[in-house]
Residue, then its C-alpha position, 0 to 999 in steps of 0.5 A: x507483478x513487481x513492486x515499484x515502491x512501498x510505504x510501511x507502518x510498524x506497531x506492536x501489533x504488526x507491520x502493514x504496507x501499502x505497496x505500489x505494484x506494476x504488472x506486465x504491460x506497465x498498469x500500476x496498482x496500489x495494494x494495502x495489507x499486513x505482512x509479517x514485517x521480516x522480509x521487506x522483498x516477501x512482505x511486498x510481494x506477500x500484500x501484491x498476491x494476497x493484499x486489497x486494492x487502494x481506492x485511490x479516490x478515497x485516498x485522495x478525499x481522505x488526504x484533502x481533510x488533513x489541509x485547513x479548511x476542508x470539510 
């Protein structure tokens, strides 16, 4: 699988991703997860083997109550 694009958050306690992976016949995956924050190449394919699929539903739901007026 390779990275396609990713997003990175760095605090003081580590550095997490979300990471937008592609396999072999073109299926795009969201995946999230903590990397050491040393080596953005190794950190994505770090969270693309090891991190958790993105529930883009609950994404999109989340997202939806940051604008005014969603409940």
């Amino acid at each position: 699988m390779k990275a396609i694009d990713s997003m990175w958050f760095n605090t003081l306690q580590g550095s997490f991703g979300l990471v937008l992976g592609e396999n072999e016949v073109g299926k795009r995956t969201l995946y999230g997860g903590v990397a050491r924050g040393f080596d953005q190449k190794a950190d994505e394919q770090e969270i693309l083997s090891w991190g958790n699929k993105v529930n883009i539903d609950m994404m999109e739901s989340l997202i939806a109550k940051t604008k005014k007026g969603k409940a």
